[in-house]
N, C-alpha and C positions, 0 to 999 in steps of 0.2 A: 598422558592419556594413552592407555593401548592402543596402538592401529589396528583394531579391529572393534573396536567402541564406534568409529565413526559410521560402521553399516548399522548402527542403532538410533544415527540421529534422525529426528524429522524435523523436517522445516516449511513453514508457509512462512513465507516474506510477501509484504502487503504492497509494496510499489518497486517499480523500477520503471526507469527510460528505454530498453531496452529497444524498443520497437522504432522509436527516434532514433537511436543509433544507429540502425540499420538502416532505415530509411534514408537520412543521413550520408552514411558515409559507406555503408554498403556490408554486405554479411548477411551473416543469418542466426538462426538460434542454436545449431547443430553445436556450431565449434566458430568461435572469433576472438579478437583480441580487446573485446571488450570487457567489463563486469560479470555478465551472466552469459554462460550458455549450459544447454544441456549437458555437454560431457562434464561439466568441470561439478554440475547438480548432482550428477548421478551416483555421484560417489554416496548419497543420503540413502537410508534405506527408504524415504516416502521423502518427497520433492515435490509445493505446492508455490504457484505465482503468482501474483496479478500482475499481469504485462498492463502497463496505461498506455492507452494512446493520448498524445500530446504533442502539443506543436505550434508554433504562431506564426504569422505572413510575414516574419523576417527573416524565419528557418526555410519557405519553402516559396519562391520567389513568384508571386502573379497565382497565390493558390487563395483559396476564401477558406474558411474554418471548416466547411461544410466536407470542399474538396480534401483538405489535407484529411478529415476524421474515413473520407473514403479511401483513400491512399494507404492510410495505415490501419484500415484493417485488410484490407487486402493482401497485405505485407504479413498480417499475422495468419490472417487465413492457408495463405501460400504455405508461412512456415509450420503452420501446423499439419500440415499433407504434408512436404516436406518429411518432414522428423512423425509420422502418423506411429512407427517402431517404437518410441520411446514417450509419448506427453500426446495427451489428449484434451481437445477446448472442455472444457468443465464448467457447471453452473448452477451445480449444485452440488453441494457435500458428498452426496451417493452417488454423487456421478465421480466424483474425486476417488470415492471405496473404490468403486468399480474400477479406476483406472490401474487405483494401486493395486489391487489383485492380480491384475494381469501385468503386475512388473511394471506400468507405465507414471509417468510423470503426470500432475495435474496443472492444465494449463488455463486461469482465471482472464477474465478481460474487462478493465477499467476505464474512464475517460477522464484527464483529467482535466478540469475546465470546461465546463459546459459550453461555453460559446461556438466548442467544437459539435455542439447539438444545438446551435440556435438558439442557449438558455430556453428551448421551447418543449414542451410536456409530451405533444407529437413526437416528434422526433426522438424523445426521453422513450418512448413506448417502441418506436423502430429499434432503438439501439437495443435496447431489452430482447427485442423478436432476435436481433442478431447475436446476441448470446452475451451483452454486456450485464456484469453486476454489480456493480458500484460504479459512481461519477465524485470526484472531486468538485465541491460547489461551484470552485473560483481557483487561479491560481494565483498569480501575480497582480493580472492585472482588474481592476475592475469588471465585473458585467453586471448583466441586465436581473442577477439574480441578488449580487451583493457587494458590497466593499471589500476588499481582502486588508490583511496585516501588511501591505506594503501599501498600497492605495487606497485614500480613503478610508482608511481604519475605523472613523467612526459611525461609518454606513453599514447597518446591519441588513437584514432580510428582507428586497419588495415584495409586493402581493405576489409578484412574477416569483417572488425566490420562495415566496411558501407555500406556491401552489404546486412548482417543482419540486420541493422534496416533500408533501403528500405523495403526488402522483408517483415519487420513487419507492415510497413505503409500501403504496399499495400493489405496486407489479413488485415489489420484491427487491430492491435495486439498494444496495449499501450507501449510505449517504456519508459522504467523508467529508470531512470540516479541517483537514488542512490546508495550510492558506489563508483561511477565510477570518475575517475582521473576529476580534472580539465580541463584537455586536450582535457579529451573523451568527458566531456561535451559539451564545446564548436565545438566538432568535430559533434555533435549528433546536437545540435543547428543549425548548417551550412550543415548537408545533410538533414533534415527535415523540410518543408512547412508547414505541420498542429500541431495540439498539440502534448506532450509528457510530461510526469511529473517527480515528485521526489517524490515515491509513502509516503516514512519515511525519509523527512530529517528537519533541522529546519535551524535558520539565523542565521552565522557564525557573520554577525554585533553583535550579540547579546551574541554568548557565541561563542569563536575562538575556531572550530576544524574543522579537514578537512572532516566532515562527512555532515558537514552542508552548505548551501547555502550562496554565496556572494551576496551581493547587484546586482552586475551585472547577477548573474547567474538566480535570479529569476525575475529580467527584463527581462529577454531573455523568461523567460518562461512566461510571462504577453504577450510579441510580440506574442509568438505563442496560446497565449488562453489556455496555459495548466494551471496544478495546481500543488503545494508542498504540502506534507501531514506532518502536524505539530505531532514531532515523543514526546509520552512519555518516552520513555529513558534516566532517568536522568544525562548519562554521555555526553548526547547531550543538553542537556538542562542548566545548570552548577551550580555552589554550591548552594547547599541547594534547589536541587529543590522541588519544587509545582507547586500551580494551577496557584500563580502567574507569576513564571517563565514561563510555556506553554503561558501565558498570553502575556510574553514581546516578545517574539517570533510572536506571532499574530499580535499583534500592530505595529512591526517591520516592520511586509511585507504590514498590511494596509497605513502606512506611505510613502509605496514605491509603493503606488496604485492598489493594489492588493489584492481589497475587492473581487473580481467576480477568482483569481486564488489561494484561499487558500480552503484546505481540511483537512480533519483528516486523520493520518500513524502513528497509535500510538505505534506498533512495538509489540505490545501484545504477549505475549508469545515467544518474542524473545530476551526479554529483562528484566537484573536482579533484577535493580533501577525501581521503579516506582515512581511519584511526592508523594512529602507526601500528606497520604489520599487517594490514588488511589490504586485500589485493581483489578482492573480488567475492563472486558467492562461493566460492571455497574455504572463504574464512569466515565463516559463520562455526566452523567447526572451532576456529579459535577462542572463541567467546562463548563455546559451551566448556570446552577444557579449562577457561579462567572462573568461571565461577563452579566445577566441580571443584575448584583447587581451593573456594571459598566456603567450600564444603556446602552448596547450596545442592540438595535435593534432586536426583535425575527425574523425578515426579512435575518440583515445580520448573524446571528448566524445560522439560519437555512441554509444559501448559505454556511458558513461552514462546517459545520456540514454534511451536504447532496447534496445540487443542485449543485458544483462547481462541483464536482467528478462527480455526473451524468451527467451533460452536455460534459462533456469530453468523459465522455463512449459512450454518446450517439452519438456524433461527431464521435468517431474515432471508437469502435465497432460495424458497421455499415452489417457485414456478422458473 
């Protein structure tokens, strides 16, 4: 690939840890020796996040959910003053335009695991006022909204978990279903009319775990115009992952007709395995140069890569 193709990629990546990271272990988004920061972004000509805040009482000692979801946006607030020269908090699509016109990065904010909102509709509606636009249902471990694919997997959606993601549809708020039980899925499928994604998961067709997407699951998300964000996490991805393992995953879901609902969730800094070769969000460039070399399309690579997710955003972050 030319070195100068790369000032033409774009990129929205739908999750990362990042904000735990720093929290964590300390840093910031400017420049660290983690996964993601700004400089290492910058190198894309349009550069789009979702930072999640995430966290549980055994990462942050004698904190309640409540505490930790304030602690880390604080941390993101900061870093976004911090770094104000290069990435701006974003919450909607046009507000993303806007950033990128004036050279800036657009920077998204997620939650993942609602317990860090009290699984409560309240507090669903505070995080919204504070500029959150998607919630991950559930992560790991159960709550009060559903079972997840590790806990409980047969436990789908309480009234508590349907009345939450109404109440996210209607302020506007992305409802992600990664994590979340089979059950919840389907439950989340059947109370929701517009989009909704799988911000970090990949195709269980293709490598069997219960973290990743069935065939049916992400036809259901093609019915609703959502997207799946193709996750680097090589324990989601299966032996001996690489570029071309992400690869069989992609071709997977375009098989299943689902050129216009795939995105990038590459789990960044949430995760221990990266494909061989991947070192960070700088190698997002590598997995556009492997399937140029597949002869796929700088059209549909770019709708990966960037326009799938946007159009989602733009659809459903609408306030």
């Amino acid at each position: 690939m030319r070195r100068d193709r790369v000032t033409e990629i774009q990129v929205f990546d739908g999750h990362c840890d990042t904000v735990l990271k720093c929290a964590l272990l300390g840093g910031g988004f400017g420049r660290n020796r983690y996964h993601v920061d700004l400089e290492r972004a910058g190198k894309y000509r349009r550069y789009a996040q979702f930072f999640a805040l995430f966290g549980q009482p055994e990462d942050f000692s004698g904190l309640s959910f409540r505490e930790i979801f304030q602690r880390e946006y604080a941390l993101f607030s900061r870093e976004m003053e911090a770094n104000q020269a290069a990435v701006s908090h974003c919450r909607t699509a046009e507000e993303a335009e806007a950033a990128f016109q004036v050279g800036k990065m657009a920077a998204f904010l997620s939650v993942e695991g609602a317990e860090l909102l009290d699984c409560s509709t309240e507090r669903l509606e505070e995080a919204h006022g504070l500029g959150v636009r998607a919630v991950t249902l559930t992560w790991n471990h159960v709550n009060a909204l559903s079972g997840t694919n590790a806990e409980e997997p047969e436990r789908g959606l309480t009234a508590e978990g349907r009345a939450f993601v109404r109440k996210a549809e209607a302020l506007g708020v992305l409802v992600d279903v990664s994590h979340l039980s089979d059950r919840g899925f389907w439950d989340v499928a059947e109370t929701l009319s517009g989009p909704f994604w799988a911000s970090h998961s990949n195709a269980r067709g293709v490598f069997s775990h219960p973290r990743n997407l069935t065939d049916a699951q992400f036809t259901a998300i093609i019915e609703h115009n959502g997207v799946a964000g193709l996750n680097l996490y090589g324990a989601f991805l299966g032996e001996k992952p690489d570029a071309d393992r992400v690869i069989a995953h992609l071709e997977h879901w375009l098989a299943l007709g689902g050129a216009r609902n795939i995105s990038l969730g590459g789990d960044l800094d949430g995760c221990s395995v990266l494909p061989a070769g991947f070192t960070g969000v700088e190698s997002w460039e590598l997995l556009y140069e492997q399937l140029l070399r597949r002869n796929y399309s700088e059209a549909l690579i770019q709708d990966v890569f960037f326009n799938n997710l946007m159009r989602v955003v733009s659809e459903v972050c609408i306030m």
